[in-house]
C-alpha positions in Angstrom: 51.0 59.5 63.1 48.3 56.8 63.9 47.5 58.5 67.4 45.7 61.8 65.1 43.4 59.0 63.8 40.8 59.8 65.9 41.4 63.4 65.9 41.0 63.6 61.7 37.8 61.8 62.0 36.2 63.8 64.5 36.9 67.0 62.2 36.0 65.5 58.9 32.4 66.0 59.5 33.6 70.0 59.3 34.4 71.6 56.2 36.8 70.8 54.0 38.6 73.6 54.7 39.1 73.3 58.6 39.9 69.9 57.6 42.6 71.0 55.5 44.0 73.7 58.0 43.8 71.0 61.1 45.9 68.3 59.2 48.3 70.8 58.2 48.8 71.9 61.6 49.0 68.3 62.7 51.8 67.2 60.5 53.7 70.4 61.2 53.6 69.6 64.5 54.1 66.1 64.5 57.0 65.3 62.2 60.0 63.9 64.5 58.4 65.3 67.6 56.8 63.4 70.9 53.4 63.3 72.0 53.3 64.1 75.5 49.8 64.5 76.1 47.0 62.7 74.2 43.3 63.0 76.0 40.3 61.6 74.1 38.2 59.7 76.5 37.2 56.9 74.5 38.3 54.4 77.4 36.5 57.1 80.0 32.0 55.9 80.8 29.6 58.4 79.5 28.2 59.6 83.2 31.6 59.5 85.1 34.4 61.7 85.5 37.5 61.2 82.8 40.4 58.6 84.0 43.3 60.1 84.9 45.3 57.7 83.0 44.6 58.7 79.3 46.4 57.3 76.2 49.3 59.3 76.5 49.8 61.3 79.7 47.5 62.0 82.9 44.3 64.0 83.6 43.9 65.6 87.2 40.6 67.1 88.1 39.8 69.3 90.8 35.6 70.0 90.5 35.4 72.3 93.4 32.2 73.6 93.4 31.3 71.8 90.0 31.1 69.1 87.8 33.4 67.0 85.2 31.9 64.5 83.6 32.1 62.7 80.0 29.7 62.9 77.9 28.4 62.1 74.2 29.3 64.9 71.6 27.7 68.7 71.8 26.3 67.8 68.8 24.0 65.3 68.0 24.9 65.0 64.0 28.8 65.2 64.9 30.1 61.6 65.3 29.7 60.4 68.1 32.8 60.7 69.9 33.4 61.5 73.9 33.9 64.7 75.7 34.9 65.8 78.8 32.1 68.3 80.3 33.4 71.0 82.7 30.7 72.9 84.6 30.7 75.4 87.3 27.9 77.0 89.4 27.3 80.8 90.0 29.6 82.7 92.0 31.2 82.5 94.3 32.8 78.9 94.2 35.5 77.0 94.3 36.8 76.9 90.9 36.6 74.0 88.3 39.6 72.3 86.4 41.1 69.8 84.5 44.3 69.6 84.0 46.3 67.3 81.4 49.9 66.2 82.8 52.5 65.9 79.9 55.2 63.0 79.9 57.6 65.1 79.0 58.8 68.3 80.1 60.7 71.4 80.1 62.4 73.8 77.0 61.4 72.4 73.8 59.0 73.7 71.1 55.4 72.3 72.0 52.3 72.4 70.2 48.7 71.6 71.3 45.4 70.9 69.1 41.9 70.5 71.1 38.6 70.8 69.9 36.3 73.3 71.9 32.5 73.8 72.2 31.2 76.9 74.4 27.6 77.3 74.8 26.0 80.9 74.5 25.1 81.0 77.9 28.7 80.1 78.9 30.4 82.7 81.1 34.3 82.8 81.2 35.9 79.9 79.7 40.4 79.5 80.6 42.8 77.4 78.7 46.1 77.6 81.3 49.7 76.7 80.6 51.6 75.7 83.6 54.6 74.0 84.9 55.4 70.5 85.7 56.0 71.2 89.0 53.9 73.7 91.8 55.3 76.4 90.4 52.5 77.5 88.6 51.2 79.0 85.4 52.9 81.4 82.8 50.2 82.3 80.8 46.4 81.7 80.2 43.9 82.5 77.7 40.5 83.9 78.6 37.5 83.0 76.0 35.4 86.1 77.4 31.8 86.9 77.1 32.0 89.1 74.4 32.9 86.5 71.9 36.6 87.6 71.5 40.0 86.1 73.1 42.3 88.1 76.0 45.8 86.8 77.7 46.7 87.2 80.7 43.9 89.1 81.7 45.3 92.2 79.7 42.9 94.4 77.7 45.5 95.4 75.3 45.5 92.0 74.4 42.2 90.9 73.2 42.1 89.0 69.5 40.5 87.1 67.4 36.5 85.5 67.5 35.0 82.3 68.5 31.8 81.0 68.0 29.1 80.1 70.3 27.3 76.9 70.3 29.6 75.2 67.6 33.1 73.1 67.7 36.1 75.1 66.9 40.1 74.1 67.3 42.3 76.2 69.4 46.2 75.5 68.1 48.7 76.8 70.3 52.2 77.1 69.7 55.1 77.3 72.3 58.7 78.0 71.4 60.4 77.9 75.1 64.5 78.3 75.2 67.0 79.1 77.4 66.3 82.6 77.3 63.3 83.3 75.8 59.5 81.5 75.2 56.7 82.7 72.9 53.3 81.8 72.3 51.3 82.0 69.2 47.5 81.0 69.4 45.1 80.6 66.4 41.6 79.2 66.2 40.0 77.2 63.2 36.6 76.5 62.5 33.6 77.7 61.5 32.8 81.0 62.9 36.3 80.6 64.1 38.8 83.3 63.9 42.1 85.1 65.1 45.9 84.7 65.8 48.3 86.4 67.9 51.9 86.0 69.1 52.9 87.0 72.3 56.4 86.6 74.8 56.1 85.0 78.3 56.8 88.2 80.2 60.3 87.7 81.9 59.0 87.3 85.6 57.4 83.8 84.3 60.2 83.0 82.1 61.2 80.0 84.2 58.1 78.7 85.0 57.8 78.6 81.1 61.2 76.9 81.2 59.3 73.9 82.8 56.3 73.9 81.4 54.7 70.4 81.5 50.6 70.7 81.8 47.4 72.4 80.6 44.6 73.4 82.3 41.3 73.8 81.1 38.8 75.8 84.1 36.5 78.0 85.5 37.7 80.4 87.8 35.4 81.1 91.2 34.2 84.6 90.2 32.3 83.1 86.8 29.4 80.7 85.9 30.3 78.6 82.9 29.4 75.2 81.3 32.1 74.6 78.0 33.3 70.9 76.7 36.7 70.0 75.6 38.1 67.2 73.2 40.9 65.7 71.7 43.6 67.0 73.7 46.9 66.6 71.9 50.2 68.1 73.1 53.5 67.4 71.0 56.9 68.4 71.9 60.1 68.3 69.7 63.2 69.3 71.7 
């Protein structure tokens, strides 16, 4: 489990507590499962956009009308580790991603780890989970302006707190079958809070049944600047 190493140091300047929680999650991810997707930057120059070729896995970024750039940490007592910075301009405008390409693909139980910062004056911030092919997404996860979480763009589901101007961890959890795939998101960290299960609704069930990438954006219709670390995807079949 040497590729967390960098992950567990980033978070040890957090409590103790987060610290516990994240290496918990960690090793109940990792045991006997893959690593599809590992994103950190460290081999990525402060001022440019993030390589597509990453440690484990591939970035693809699509500015539109913004910007993706590394940069040093949020925070200038965290250590000083890279992140990618995604920014995007008022609306309207093209929208902003980046998206991490797994290795590996298709029904498995997945989980991802990533460390988050969102600035108070940071509009609409999307996590999206897609397919390995154009097929498309089957769920995404909207950090709204209120402080609170919402999937798939449905009121009735709206969870959980994040903070502003802080790192937090979002875990997510994907169980995907044959017949079946749910989704179970939690958030760690100071100021940090929430967790909620949901099903892929049944129209995106085989979209789901290839998922193979995540998205981080900004859609057209919002103005938001958010940075995004440690990017670690597992899969155990």
């Amino acid at each position: 489990m040497n590729q967390y190493s960098h992950f567990t140091t980033n978070m040890a300047s957090k409590s103790y507590l987060l610290l516990i929680a994240t290496l918990s999650i960690v090793l109940l991810y990792s045991c006997k499962a893959t690593t599809v997707l590992l994103a950190n930057f460290k081999n990525d120059n402060i001022g440019s956009p993030p390589g597509s070729t990453q440690p484990t896995g591939t970035l693809s970024l699509n500015p539109g009308s913004g910007l993706i750039t590394v940069v040093a940490a949020p925070i200038a007592s965290q250590p000083s580790n890279k992140w990618a910075f995604i920014s995007h301009p008022a609306q309207p405008a093209a929208e902003t991603t980046l998206t991490g390409r797994f290795t590996q693909s298709g029904l498995g139980k997945y989980g991802l780890l990533c460390s988050m910062h969102i600035p108070s004056n940071a509009g609409v911030v999307t996590v999206q989970f897609e397919s390995a092919n154009p097929l498309g997404s089957f769920m995404h996860l909207d950090f709204m302006t209120e402080g609170d979480l919402r999937i798939d763009d449905d009121n009735a589901l709206r969870f959980g707190q994040f903070p502003r101007d802080k790192n937090f961890v979002l875990s997510v959890k994907l169980e995907i079958t044959a017949s079946t795939a749910t989704v179970e998101f939690s958030l760690l960290g100071d100021g940090a809070s929430g967790n909620k299960i949901v099903n892929v609704k049944p129209l995106f069930l085989n979209v789901a049944k290839q998922f193979g990438a995540v998205k981080f954006w900004v859609g057209f219709q919002h103005n938001a600047s958010f940075f995004v670390d440690d990017i670690i995807v597992t899969r155990k079949n």
